[in-house]
C-alpha positions in Angstrom: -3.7 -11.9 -25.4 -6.4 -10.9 -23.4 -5.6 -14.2 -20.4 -2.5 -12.7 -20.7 -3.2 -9.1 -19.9 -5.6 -9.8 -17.2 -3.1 -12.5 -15.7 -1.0 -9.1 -15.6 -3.4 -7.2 -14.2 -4.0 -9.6 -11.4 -0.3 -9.8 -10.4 0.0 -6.4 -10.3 -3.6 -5.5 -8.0 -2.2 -8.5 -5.7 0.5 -5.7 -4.9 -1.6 -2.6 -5.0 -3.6 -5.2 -2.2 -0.7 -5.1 0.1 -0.7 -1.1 -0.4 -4.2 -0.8 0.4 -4.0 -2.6 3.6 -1.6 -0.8 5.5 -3.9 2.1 4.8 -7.2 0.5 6.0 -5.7 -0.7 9.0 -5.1 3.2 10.0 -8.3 4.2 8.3 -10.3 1.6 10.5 -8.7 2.0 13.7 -8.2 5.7 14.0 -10.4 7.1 11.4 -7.7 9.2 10.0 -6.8 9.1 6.4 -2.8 9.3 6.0 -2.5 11.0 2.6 1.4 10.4 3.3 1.0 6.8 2.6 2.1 6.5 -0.9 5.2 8.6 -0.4 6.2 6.7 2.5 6.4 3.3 -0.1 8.4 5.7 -2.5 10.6 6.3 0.1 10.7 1.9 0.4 11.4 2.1 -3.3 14.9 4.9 -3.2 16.4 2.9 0.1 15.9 -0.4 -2.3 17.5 1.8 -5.3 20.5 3.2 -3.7 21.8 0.2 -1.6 21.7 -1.3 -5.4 23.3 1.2 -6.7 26.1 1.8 -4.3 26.1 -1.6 -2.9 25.2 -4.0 -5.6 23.0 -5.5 -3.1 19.8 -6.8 -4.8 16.1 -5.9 -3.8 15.3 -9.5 -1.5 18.8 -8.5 0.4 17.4 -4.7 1.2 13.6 -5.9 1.9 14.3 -5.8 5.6 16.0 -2.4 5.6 13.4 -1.1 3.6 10.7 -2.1 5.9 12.9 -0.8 9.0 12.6 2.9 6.9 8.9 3.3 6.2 7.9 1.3 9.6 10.2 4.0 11.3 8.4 6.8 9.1 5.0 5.5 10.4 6.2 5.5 14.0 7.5 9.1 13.3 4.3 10.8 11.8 2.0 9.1 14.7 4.4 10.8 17.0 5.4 13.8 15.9 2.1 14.9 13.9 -0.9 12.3 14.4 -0.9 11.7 18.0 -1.2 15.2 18.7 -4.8 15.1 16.1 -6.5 12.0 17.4 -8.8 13.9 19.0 -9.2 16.8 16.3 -11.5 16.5 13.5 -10.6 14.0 10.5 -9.8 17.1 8.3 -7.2 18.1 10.4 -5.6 14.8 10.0 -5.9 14.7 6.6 -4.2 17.9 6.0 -1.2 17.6 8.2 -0.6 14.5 6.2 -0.8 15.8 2.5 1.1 18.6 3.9 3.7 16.0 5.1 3.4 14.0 2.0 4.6 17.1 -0.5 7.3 18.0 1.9 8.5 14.2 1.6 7.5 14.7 -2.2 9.5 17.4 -3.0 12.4 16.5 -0.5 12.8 13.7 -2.6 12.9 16.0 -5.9 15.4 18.0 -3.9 17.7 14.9 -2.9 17.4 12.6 -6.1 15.3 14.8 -9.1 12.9 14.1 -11.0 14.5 11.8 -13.1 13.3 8.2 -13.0 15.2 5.6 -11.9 15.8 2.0 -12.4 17.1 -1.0 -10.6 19.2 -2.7 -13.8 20.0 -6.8 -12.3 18.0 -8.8 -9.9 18.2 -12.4 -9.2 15.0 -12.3 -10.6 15.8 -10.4 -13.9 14.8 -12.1 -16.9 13.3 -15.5 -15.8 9.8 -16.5 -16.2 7.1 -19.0 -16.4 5.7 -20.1 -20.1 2.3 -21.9 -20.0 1.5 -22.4 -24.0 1.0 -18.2 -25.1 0.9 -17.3 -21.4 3.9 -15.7 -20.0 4.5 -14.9 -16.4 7.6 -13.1 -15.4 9.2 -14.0 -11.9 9.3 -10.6 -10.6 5.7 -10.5 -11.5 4.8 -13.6 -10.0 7.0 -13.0 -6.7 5.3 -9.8 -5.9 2.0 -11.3 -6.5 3.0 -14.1 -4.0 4.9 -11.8 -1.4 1.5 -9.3 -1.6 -1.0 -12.3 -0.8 1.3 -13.9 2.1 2.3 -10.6 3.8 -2.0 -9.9 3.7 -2.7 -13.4 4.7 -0.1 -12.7 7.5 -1.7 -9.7 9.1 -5.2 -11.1 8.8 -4.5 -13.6 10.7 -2.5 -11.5 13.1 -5.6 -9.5 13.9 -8.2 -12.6 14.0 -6.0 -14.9 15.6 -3.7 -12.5 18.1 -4.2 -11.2 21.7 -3.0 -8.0 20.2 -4.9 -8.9 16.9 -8.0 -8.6 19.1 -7.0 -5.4 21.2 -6.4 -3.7 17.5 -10.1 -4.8 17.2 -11.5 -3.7 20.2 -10.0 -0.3 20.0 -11.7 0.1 16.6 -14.6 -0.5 17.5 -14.9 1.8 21.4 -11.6 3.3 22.2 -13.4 4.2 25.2 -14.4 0.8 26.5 -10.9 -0.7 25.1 -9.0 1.6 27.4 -11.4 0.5 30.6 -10.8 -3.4 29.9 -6.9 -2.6 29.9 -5.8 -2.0 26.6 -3.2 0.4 25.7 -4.4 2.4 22.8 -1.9 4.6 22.6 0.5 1.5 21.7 -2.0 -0.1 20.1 -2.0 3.0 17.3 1.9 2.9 17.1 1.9 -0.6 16.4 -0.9 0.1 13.7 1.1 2.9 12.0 4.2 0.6 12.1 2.3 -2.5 10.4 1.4 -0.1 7.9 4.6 1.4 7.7 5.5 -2.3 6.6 3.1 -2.8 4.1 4.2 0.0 2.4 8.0 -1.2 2.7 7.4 -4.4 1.6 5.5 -3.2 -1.4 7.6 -1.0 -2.7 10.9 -3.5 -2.2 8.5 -5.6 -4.5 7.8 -2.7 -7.2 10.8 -0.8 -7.0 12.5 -4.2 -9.7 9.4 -3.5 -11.6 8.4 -0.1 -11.9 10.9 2.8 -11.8 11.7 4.8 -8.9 10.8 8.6 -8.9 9.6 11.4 -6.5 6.1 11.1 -8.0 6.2 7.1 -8.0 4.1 7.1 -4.7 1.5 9.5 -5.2 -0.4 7.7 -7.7 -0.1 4.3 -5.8 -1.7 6.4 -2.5 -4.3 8.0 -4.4 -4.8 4.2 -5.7 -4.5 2.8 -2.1 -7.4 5.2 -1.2 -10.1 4.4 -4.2 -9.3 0.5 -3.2 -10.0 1.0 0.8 -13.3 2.9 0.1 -14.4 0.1 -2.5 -13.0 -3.0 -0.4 -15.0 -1.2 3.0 -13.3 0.7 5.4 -11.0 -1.4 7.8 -11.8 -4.4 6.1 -8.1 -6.2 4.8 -10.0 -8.8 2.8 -12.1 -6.4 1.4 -9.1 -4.1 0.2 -7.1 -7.8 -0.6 -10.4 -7.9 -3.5 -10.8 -4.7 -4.7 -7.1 -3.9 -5.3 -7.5 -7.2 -7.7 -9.9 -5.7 -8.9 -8.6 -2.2 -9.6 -5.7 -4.1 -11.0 -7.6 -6.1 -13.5 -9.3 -3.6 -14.3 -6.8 -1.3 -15.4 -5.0 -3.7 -17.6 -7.8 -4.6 -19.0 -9.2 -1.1 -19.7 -6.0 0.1 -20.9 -5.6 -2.6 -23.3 -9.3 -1.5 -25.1 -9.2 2.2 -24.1 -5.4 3.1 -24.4 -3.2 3.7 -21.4 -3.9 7.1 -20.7 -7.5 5.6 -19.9 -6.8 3.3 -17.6 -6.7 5.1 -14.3 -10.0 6.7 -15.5 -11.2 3.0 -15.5 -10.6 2.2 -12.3 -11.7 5.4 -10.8 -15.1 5.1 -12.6 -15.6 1.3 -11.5 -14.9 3.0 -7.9 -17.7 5.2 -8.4 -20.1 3.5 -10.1 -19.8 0.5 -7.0 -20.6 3.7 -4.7 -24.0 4.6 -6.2 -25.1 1.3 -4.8 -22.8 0.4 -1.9 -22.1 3.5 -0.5 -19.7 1.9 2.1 -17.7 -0.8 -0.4 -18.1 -3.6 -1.9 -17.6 -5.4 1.8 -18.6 -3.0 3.6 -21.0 -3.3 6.8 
């Protein structure tokens, strides 16, 4: 039972990875923390929820409209709110976006309530993998897998890329970035669209596991935050780790503890790893 909780816990952290991501890419490059980020998956997880319901059309068919809508949300908060704060102090950046995340928040509430939501059929629903006691469900395991390949994607876009390397540049001296030719100011749209599509991809993945409500993305964001600072700021691989981490450890902690514990676990791992690493766990 306890291989099979922490298998769980695993598959799910692989996703809450994929969350984390989009949100250190942004927290990196610009310094700015985008307290919206959690909403804009929630958002991901309705557009997967309605074409289902009015369409029929399962979660893998809407992936890439999904993405479309919370890559389009990032573009639209750079440009309508962040770009005019770049140069502001972080907490103004950080209050425009939790102001923008409970307008989206209770939007939402306005549009669809409160009520929770669920997608019913998948082409997924109902199979799984049975190793002895183990058992692995396929939507499980494919949001596991999709987490892991979408990170190993965009590391190697920004190790391997021309762009990759300009995102890198402009994180570490916007200045000197701009003087060797580099567009910054595409170079942050581009970075609030890949994180747009983290968050669109994630939530396609969750939204057949977890149900869909206007509160669905707060908790993942505030999640997404406590797995960037223990990862290290800007680092994917770090935030790849420590959202498996998180994950384990809240399966495992509310399995022993009960489940109302098991966000307290994670938190309390998050700051017991900052009394001695102030800046993460693979942090510089």
């Amino acid at each position: 039972m306890i291989l099979q909780i922490a298998l769980t816990g695993i598959l799910v952290g692989c996703v809450y990875s994929l969350v984390s991501v989009g949100l250190t890419l942004v927290w990196g490059l610009m310094d700015i923390i985008n307290f919206a980020h959690g909403d804009f998956m929630m958002i991901s997880m309705y557009t997967v929820f309605w074409l289902y319901s009015l369409f029929k059309w399962d979660p893998f068919i809407s992936l890439p409209i999904a993405v479309i809508v919370a890559a389009a949300l990032g573009l639209t908060t750079y440009k309508l709110i962040i770009k005019r704060l770049v140069n502001a102090p972080g907490l103004m950046a950080l209050l425009a976006t939790f102001g923008l995340s409970l307008f989206i928040r209770n939007f939402a509430q306005f549009l669809w309530s409160p009520n929770y939501r669920f997608i019913g059929e998948s082409i997924l629903s109902g199979k799984r993998i049975i190793f002895g006691d183990i058992i692995i469900g396929f939507p499980q395991l494919f949001a596991a897998v999709g987490s892991i390949l979408i990170t190993l994607l965009i590391a190697l876009f920004i190790k391997r890329t021309r762009i990759g390397k300009a995102i890198q540049a402009t994180a570490q001296n916007r200045d000197i970035a701009e003087l060797m030719g580099v567009d910054t100011e595409k170079i942050y749209m581009l970075t609030f669209a890949i994180s747009g599509i983290c968050v669109g991809v994630a939530g396609t993945l969750l939204s057949g596991i977890f149900p869909v409500y206007p509160e669905s993305g707060a908790m993942y964001g505030l999640l997404a935050f406590v797995i960037v600072a223990l990862g290290g700021f800007g680092n994917i691989w770090g935030a790849f780790y420590a959202g498996i981490l998180i994950g384990l450890a809240e399966a495992l902690g509310g399995f022993y503890f009960g489940t109302q514990f098991k966000y307290a676990i994670a938190f309390l791992i998050y700051l017991l790893v900052l009394q001695f690493r102030p800046k993460g766990l693979f942090g510089w």
